[in-house]
C-alpha positions, 0 to 999 in steps of 0.5 A, a space after each residue: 449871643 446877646 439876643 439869646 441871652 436877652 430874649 425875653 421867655 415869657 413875653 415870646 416863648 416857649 416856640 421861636 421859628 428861626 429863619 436862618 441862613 444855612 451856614 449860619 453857625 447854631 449860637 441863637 439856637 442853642 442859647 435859646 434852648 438852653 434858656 428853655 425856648 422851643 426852637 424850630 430852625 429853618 433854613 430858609 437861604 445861604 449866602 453865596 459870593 458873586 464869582 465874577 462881578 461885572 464892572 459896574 459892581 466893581 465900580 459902585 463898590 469901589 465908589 461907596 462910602 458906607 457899606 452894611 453887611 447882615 452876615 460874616 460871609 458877606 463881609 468875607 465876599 465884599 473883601 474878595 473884590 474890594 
C-alpha cells in the first residue's frame, strides 16, 4: 500500500511492468491505477511450500537465528515445519 501511495507518477509513469507472484493479491496494482499508473501485470512465479523437508532443512531451520521472508506464504510455509 505504501509504495502505491508513494510511488512517484511523474518520475515513473505512467507505464509500471509488475513482476509479481501469481497469488499475490492486486493492492500495488490497483493503488497504482487508481493513482492514474499504467499497469501491466506479470506473473511471472508462485510461491509454493516444500511438502516433505528433508532433514537437513529441518535441522538448519531450526538452528537459525534470523530468518526473512519476501511473502505471507512464505511465512505460512516456514510455520508448517517449524
Amino acid at each position: 500500500e505504501t509504495l502505491a501511495e508513494e510511488l512517484p507518477l511523474e518520475r515513473f509513469g505512467p507505464r509500471v511492468l509488475y513482476a509479481a507472484s501469481a497469488i499475490a493479491p492486486g493492492t500495488l496494482q490497483e493503488g497504482l491505477l487508481s493513482r492514474g499508473f499504467e499497469v501491466e501485470r506479470l506473473n511471472t512465479y508462485t510461491t509454493r511450500a516444500i511438502e516433505s523437508p528433508g532433514p537437513e532443512m529441518l535441522a538448519a531451520m531450526a538452528k537459525a537465528d534470523v530468518v526473512t521472508f519476501g511473502s505471507p506464504s512464505a511465512v505460512r510455509a516456514w510455520a508448517v515445519h517449524s
